[in-house]
C-alpha positions as CSV (number, residue, x, y, z in Angstrom):
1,X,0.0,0.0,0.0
2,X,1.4,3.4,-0.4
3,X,0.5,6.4,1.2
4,X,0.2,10.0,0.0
5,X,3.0,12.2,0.3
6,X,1.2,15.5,2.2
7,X,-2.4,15.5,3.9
8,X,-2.7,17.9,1.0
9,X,-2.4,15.6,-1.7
10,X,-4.4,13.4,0.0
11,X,-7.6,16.3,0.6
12,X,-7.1,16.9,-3.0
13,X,-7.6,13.5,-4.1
14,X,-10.9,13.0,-2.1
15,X,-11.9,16.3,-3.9
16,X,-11.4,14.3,-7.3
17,X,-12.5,10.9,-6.4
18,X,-15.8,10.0,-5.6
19,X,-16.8,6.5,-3.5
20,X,-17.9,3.8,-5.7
21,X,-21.1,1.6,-4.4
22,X,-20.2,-1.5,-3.5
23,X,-21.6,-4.9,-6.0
24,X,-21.8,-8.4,-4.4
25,X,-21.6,-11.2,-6.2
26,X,-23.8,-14.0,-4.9
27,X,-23.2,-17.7,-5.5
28,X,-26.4,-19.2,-5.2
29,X,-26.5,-22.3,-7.3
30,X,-27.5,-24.7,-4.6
31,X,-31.2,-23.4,-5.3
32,X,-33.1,-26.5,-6.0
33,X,-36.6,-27.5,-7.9
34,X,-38.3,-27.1,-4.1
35,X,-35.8,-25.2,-2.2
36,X,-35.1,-27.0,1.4
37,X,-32.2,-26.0,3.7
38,X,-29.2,-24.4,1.8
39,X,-32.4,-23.2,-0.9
40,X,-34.5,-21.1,1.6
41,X,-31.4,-19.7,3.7
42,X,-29.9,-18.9,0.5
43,X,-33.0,-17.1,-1.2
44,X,-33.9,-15.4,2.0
45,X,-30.9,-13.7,2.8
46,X,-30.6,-12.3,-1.3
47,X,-34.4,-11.1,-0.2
48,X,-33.0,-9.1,2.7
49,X,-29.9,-7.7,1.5
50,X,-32.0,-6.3,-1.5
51,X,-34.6,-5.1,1.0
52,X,-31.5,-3.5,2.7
53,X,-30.5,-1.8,-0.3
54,X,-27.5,-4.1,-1.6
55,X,-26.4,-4.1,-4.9
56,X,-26.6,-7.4,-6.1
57,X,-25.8,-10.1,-8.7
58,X,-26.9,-13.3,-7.9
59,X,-25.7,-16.6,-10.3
60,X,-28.5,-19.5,-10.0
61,X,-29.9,-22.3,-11.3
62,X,-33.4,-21.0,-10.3
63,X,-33.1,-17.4,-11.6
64,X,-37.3,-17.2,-11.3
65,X,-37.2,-17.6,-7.8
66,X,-35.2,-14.6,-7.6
67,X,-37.8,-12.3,-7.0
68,X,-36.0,-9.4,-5.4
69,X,-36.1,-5.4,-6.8
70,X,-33.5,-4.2,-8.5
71,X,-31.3,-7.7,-7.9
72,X,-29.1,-9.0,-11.3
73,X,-29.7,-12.4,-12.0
74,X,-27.4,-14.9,-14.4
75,X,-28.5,-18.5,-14.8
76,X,-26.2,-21.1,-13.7
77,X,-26.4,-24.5,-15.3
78,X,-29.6,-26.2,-14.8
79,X,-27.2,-29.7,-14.2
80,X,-25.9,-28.3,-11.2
81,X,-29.5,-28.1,-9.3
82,X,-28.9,-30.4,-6.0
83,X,-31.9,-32.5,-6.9
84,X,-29.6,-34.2,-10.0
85,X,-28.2,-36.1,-7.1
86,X,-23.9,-37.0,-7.1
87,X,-24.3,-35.6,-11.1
88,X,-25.3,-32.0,-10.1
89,X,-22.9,-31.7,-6.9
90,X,-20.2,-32.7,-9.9
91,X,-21.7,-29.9,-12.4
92,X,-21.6,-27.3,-9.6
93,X,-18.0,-27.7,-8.3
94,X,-16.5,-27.9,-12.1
95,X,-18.6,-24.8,-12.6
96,X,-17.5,-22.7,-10.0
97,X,-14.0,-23.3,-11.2
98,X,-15.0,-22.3,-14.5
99,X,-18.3,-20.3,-15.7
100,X,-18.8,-18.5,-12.2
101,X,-15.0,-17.5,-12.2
102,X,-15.7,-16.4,-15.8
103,X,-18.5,-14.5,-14.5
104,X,-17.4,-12.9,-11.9
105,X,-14.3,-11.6,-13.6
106,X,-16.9,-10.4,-16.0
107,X,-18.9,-8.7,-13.2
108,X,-16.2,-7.2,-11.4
109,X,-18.1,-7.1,-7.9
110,X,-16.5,-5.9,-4.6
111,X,-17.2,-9.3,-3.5
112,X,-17.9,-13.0,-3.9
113,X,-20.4,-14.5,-1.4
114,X,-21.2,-18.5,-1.2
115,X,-24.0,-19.2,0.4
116,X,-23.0,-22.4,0.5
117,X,-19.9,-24.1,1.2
118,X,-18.8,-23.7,-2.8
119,X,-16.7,-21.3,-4.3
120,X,-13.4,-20.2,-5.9
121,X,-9.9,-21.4,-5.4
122,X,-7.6,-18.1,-5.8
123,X,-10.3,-15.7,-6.4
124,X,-9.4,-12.5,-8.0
125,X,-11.9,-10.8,-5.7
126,X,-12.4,-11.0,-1.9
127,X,-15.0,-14.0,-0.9
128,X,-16.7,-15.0,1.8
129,X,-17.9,-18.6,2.0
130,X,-20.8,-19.8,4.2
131,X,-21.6,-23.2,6.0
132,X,-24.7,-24.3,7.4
133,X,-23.5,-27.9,8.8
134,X,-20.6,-30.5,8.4
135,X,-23.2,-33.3,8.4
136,X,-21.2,-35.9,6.3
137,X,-18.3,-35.3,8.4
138,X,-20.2,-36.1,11.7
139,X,-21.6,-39.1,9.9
140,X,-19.1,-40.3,7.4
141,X,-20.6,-43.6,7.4
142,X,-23.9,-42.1,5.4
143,X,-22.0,-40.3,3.6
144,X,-19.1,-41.7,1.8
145,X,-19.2,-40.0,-1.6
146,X,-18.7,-36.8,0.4
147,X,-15.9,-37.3,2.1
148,X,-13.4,-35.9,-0.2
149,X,-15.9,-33.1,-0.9
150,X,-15.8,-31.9,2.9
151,X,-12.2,-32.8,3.8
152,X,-9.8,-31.6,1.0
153,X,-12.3,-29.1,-1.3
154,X,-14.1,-27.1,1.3
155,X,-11.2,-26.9,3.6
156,X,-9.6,-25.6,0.2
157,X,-12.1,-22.9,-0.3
158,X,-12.3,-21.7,3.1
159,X,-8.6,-21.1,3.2
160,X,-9.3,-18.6,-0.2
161,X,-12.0,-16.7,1.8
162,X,-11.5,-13.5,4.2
163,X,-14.7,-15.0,5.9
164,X,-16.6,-18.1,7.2
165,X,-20.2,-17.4,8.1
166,X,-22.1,-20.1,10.2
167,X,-25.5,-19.9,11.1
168,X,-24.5,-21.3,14.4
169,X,-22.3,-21.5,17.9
170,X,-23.0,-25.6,17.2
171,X,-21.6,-25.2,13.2
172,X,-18.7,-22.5,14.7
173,X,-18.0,-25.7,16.6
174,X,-17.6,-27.9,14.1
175,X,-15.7,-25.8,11.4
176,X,-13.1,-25.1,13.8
177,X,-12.6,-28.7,15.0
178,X,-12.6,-30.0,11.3
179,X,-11.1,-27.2,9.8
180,X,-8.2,-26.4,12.0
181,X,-6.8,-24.0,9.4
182,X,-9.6,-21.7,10.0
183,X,-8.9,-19.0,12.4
184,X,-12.2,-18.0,15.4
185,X,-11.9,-15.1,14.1
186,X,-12.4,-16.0,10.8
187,X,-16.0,-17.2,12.0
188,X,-18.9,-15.1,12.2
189,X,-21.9,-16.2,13.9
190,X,-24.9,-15.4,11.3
191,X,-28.4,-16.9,13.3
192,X,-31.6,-17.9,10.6
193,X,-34.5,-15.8,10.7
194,X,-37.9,-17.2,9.2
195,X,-40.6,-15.4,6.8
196,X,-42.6,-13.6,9.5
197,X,-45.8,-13.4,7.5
198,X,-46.4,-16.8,6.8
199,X,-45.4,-18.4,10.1
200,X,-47.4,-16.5,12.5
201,X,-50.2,-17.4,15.0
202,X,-53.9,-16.5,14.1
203,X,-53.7,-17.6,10.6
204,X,-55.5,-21.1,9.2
205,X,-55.0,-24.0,11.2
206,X,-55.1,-27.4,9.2
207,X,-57.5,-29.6,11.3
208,X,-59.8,-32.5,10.6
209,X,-61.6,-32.9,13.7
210,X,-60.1,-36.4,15.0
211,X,-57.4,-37.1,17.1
212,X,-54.8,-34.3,17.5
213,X,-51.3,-34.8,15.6
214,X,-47.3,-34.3,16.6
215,X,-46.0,-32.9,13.3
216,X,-42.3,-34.1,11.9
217,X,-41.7,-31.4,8.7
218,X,-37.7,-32.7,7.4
219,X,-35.7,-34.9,5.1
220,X,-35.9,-38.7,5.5
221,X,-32.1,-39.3,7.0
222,X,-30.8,-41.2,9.3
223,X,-29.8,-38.1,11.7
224,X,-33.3,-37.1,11.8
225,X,-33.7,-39.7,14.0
226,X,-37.1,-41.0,12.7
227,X,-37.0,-45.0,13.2
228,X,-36.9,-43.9,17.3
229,X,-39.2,-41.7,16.7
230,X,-42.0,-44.1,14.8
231,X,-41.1,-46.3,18.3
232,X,-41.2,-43.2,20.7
233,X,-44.8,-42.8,18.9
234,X,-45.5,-46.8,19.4
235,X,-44.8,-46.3,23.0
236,X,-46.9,-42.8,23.2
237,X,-50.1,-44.0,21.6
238,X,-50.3,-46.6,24.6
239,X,-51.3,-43.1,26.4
240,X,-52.5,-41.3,24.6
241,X,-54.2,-41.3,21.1
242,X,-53.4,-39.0,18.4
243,X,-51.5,-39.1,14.9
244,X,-48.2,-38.4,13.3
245,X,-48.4,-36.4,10.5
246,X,-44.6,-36.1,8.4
247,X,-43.9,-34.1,5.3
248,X,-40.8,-35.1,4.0
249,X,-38.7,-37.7,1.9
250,X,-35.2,-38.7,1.0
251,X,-33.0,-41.8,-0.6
252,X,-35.3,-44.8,-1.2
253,X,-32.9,-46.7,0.7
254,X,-34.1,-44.7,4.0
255,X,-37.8,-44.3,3.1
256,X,-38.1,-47.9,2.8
257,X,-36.8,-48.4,5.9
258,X,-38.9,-46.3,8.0
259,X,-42.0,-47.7,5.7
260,X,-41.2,-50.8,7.0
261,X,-40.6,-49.8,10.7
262,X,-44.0,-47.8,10.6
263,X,-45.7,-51.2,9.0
264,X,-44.2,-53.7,11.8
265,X,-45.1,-51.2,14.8
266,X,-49.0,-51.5,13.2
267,X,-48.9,-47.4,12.6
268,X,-49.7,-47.7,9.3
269,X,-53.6,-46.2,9.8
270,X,-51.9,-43.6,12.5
271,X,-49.3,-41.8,10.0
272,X,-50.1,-39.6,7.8
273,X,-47.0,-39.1,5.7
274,X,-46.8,-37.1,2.2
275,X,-43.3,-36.1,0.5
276,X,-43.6,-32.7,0.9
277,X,-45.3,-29.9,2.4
278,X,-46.8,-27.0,-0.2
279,X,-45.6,-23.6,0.7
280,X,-49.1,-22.2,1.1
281,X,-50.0,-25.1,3.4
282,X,-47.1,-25.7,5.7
283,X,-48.3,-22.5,7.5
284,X,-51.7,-24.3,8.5
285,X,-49.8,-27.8,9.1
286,X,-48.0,-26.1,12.0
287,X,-50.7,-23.8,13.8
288,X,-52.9,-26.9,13.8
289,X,-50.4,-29.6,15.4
290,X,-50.6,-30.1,18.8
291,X,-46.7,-30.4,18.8
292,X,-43.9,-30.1,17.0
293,X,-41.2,-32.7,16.9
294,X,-37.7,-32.5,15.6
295,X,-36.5,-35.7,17.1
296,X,-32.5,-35.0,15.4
297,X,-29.3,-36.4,16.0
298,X,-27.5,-33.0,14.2
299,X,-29.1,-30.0,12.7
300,X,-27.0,-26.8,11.7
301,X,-30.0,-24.8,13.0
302,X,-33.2,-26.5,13.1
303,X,-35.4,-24.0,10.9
304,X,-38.9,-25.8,11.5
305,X,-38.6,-25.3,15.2
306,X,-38.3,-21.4,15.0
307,X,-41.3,-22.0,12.5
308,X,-42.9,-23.9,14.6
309,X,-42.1,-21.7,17.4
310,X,-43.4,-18.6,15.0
311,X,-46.9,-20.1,14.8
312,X,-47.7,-20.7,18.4
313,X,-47.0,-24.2,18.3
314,X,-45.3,-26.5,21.3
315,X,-41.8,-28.4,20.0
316,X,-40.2,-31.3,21.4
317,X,-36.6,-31.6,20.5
318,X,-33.3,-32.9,21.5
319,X,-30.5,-31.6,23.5
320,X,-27.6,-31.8,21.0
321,X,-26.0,-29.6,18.2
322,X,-27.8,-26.5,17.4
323,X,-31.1,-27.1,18.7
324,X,-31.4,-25.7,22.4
325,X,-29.6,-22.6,21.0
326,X,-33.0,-22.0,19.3
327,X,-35.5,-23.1,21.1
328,X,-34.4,-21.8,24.6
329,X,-36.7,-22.5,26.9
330,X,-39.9,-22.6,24.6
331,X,-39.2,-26.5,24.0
332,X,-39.2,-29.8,26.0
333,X,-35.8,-31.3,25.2
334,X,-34.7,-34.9,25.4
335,X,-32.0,-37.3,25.1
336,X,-32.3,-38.1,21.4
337,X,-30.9,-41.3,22.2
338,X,-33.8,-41.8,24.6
339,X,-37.2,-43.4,23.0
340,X,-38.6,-43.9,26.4
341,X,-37.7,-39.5,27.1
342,X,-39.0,-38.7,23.5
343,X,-42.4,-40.7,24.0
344,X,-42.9,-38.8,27.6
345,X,-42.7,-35.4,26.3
346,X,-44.8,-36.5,23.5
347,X,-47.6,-37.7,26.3
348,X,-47.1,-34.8,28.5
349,X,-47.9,-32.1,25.8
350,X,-50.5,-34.4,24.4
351,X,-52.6,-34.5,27.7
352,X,-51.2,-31.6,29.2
353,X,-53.3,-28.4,27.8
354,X,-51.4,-26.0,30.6
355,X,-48.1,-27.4,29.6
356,X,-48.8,-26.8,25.6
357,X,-50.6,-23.8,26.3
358,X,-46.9,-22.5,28.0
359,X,-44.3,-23.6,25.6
360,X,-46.7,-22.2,22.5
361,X,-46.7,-19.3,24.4
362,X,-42.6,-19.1,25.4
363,X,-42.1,-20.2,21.5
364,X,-44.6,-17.0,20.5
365,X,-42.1,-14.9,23.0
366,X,-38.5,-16.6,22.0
367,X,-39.3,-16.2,17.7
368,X,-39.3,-12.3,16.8
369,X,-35.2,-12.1,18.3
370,X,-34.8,-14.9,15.0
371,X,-35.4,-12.6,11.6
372,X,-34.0,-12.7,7.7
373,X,-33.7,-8.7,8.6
374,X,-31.0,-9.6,11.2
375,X,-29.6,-12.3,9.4
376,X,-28.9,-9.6,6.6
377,X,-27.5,-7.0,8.6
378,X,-25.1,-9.7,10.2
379,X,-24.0,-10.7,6.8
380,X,-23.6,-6.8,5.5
381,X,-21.4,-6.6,8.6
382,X,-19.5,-9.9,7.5
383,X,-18.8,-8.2,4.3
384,X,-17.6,-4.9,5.7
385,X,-15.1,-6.3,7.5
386,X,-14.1,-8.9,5.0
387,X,-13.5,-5.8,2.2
388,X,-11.5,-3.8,5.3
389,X,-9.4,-7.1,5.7
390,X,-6.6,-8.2,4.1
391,X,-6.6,-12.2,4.9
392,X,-6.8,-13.5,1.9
C-alpha cells in the first residue's frame, strides 16, 4: 500500500475521487426445484440484503425464484441443481472453477459470497464462504461419496476466503474442529431468521376434527432420527391417542426403511405421511399440530422449530448440536438417544393443555429475536469487515 506524500495531496484526491457503491456477487447455485435448507437460507438472505439496499448479482440455477427489486440475475447451469443427485454436486464444483470465475471476472463485484460451502480457489476478488452444517463429516458412514468433498475441497475454499459465516455456535464448533486451518476469528456467527408473514399465529390451522397430531416437517435421514421416533410414537399411543403427521422424503434406501418400521409397529392407519409440504399449506400444518417434533441427532440450526415456534406451536426436541440454541426455553428437550424421554414429552404435551398452552406461548415470546432482517444486517457486517481485511 502506499501512502500520499502531504495530507494535501491526500484532501485533494478525495476532492477528485468519488466512493464507488459497492456490487456483491452471490453464489447461489444450490437453489433447488423445491428449495429446502441451503435453498430457503440462500433465497432469503438475497431477499434481505436487496430489501437493505445491496447491490446485487446473484448466479443461479433457479433465476425465477429470484424475486427481489432491483437484484441482477445470471443463470447457472440447470445440471448443477442439488436434486440431480452426485451428477449435479459434480456440475456445480467444475462450474464454480470455471463459468462463475468467468462470470465474476466479467462482473467485477466488490465481493464474492457463497452461500454455500462452494466457491473459488484463488479468487481474483475477496469471498466470503458460508456453511450451514458439516453433516457428512459427523456421519461419514452415510456419507461416503462426500468425504473428499468436505475434507480436501471445502477446507480448500475456506482457506481462499477472508470469511466463514455459520448460522450457528453448534456449526462454529464444528468448522473449527474440522477445519483447523480456519482462524475463530475468521468465524462469524450469522443466526436464521424465518418469513414472518407466513409463520405467525392466528392464521389457518389445518385440522380435521379427530385425534390431534405431533408434526415431523424434514428430510428422510438417518440423523433425523425417525426409526426412534415411529417407536417413541408406538410407545406414546399406549397413552395417549393421536396421529403423526410427516412431510418429508429422502433416498429410497431410507424411506423404505422407515415404511417398514412404521408397517411392523401396526402405525400404518396412524401416519399420515406425504413427500412434501406446499408452501401455502405448511403454515396451516404447523398452527394446527398439537406439537412439533424435531426428534435429530444434528441440525446446523433447526429451521422448523423457529417456524414452529413462530406459529404458536409447542416443539419437542433434542439436547444436541444446534437445537437448544434456538429453542431456549420454549421447548421440552430430550435425550435423542432416549425413546422412552422422546415418547414422555410427547404424552405430557398431548394431555397436558397447561403445559402446551406454556411452551406455545414461550415459542410465540422466543421467535421475533430470529429474523432474515438480522440475518442480513449480520451478513452486510461480515462483508464490511471482509472488504477492510486483508486475509486473503
Amino acid at each position: 500500500m502506499s501512502w500520499p506524500r502531504s495530507i494535501g495531496a491526500s484532501r485533494q484526491r478525495d476532492r477528485i475521487i468519488s466512493p464507488v457503491p459497492r456490487t456483491i456477487a452471490i453464489n447461489a447455485a444450490i437453489v433447488g426445484e423445491r428449495p429446502t435448507g441451503l435453498g430457503v437460507f440462500a433465497l432469503s438472505v438475497i431477499q434481505a440484503l436487496a430489501g437493505l439496499g445491496e447491490r446485487l448479482v446473484v448466479f443461479t440455477s433457479r433465476p425465477d425464484l429470484v424475486t427481489a427489486p432491483n437484484v441482477g440475475v445470471l443463470s447457472a447451469p440447470a445440471m448443477a441443481r442439488p436434486e440431480r443427485g452426485a451428477v449435479g454436486h459434480v456440475a456445480r464444483l467444475l462450474w464454480a472453477q470455471s463459468g462463475l470465475r468467468l462470470r465474476v471476472r466479467a462482473a467485477r463485484p466488490s465481493l464474492l459470497l457463497n452461500l454455500m460451502p462452494e466457491g473459488l480457489l484463488r479468487p481474483a476478488v475477496p469471498q466470503i464462504t458460508t456453511v450451514l452444517d458439516l453433516l457428512p463429516l459427523r456421519y461419514p458412514e452415510e456419507y461416503p461419496r462426500q468425504q473428499y468433498y468436505f475434507r480436501h475441497y471445502v477446507p480448500a475454499v475456506l482457506r481462499h476466503s477472508r470469511k466463514v459465516i455459520v448460522i450457528s455456535e453448534s456449526t462454529r464448533r464444528d468448522v473449527l474442529r474440522f477445519y483447523p486451518g480456519v482462524a475463530p476469528e475468521q468465524i462469524q456467527v450469522v443466526l436464521c431468521g424465518y418469513d414472518r408473514e407466513r409463520f405467525c399465529a392466528g392464521g389457518p390451522v389445518v385440522s380435521d376434527g379427530g385425534e390431534p397430531y405431533a408434526l415431523y416437517v424434514g428430510n428422510v435421514m438417518p440423523h433425523k432420527n425417525l426409526l426412534r421416533l415411529v417407536d417413541a410414537v408406538a410407545r406414546a399411543r399406549f397413552h395417549a391417542p393421536f396421529r403423526l403427521v410427516m412431510r418429508g422424503s429422502g433416498h429410497a434406501r431410507h424411506v423404505a426403511e422407515l415404511r417398514a418400521a412404521i408397517d411392523a409397529r401396526g402405525l400404518a392407519p396412524f401416519v399420515d405421511w406425504q413427500p412434501y409440504a406446499a408452501a401455502d399449506t405448511l403454515p396451516a400444518l404447523y398452527r394446527g399440530a398439537r406439537v412439533l417434533v424435531l426428534p435429530s441427532l444434528y441440525e446446523g440450526f433447526g429451521l422448523t422449530a423457529l417456524e414452529a415456534m413462530a406459529c404458536g406451536t409447542p416443539v419437542v426436541t433434542t439436547s444436541t448440536s444446534s437445537l437448544p440454541e434456538v429453542v431456549g426455553d420454549a421447548a421440552l428437550l430430550v435425550d435423542p438417544h432416549d425413546i422412552g424421554a422422546l415418547a414422555d414429552a410427547l404424552v405430557r404435551v398431548i394431555t397436558d393443555d397447561a403445559l402446551a398452552k406454556t411452551l406455545g406461548a414461550r415459542g410465540l415470546a422466543r421467535a421475533p429475536f430470529f429474523s432474515w432482517e438480522r440475518t442480513a444486517r449480520a451478513v452486510q457486517g461480515a462483508i464490511t469487515s471482509a472488504l477492510d481485511g486483508t486475509r486473503l
